[in-house]
N, C-alpha and C positions, 0 to 999 in steps of 0.2 A: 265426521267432524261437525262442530254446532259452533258459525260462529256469533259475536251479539256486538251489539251496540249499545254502549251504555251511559246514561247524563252524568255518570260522577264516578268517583271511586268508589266509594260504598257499594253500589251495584255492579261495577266491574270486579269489585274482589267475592261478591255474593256470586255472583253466577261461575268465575274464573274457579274461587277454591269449591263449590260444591262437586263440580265437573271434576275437578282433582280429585277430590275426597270421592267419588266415584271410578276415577279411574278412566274417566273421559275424556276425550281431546276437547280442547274449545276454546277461540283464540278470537280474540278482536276483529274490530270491521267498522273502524268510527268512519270513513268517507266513503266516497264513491271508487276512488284510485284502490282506496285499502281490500272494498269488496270484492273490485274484478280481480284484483291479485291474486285474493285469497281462492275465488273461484275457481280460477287458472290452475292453480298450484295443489289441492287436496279435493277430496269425495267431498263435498258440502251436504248436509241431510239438513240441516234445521239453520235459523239463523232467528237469533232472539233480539226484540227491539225496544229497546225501552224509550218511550214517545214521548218523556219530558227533556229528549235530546236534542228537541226541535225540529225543525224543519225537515232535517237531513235525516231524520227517522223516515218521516213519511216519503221521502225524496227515496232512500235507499230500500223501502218494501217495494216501489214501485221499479227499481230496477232488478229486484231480485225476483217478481213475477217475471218481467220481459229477458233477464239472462237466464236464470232456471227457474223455469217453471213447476218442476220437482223436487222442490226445496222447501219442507213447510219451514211458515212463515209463521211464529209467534209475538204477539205485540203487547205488553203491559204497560201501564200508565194509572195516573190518580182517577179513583172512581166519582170524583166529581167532573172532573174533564169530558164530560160526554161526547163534544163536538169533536175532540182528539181520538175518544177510542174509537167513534163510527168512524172517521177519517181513514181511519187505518186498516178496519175491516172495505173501507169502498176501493182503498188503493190495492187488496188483496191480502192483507193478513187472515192467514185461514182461522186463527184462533186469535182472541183479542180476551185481555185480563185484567182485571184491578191486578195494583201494585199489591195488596195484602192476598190473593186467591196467587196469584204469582209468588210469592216469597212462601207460601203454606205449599204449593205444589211443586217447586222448584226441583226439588231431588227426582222425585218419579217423572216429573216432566222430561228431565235432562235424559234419565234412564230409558223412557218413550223414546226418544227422539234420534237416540244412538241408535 
């Protein structure tokens, strides 16, 4: 199971219908309450965060280091944002992406990560 975080519907239906059109589980995780749930309840492998979600992006890599720690962590965001994507690598995102390397690698990524 891969699940993400996303600032909008455009990128919840991007990562939600790829994962489909793949044949992949992959289900939301917008708070804190939604992650441990989701944690509790299915095998978690990956969890994708898109960092123009605010705060509760960088808030929720850091709680998914400290509850699994065998969970990669990927993080996309605008590639002028610098201070956000290193943000995100310091709180533990193993892999950090512009939005456009993200939306070009999204299918094999998803594929990886299953």
């Amino acid at each position: 199971m891969t699940l993400y975080l996303a600032s909008d519907l455009l990128w919840a239906s991007k990562i939600k219908g790829t994962a489909d059109a793949l044949g992949l589980a992959c289900r939301p995780a917008r708070d804190e309450g939604m992650l441990r749930a989701r944690l509790g309840d299915c095998a978690v492998k990956a969890f994708i965060v898109d960092l123009e979600a605010g705060p509760v992006a960088i808030e929720l890599i850091g709680v998914m280091r400290r509850e699994a720690p065998g969970v990669r962590v990927i993080a996309f965001g605008p590639h002028v944002a610098t201070e956000m994507l290193a943000a995100a690598q310091q709180a533990g995102a193993e892999r950090v992406m512009t939005r456009g390397a993200f939306a070009e690698a999204l299918p094999n990524l998803l594929q990886a990560l299953a």
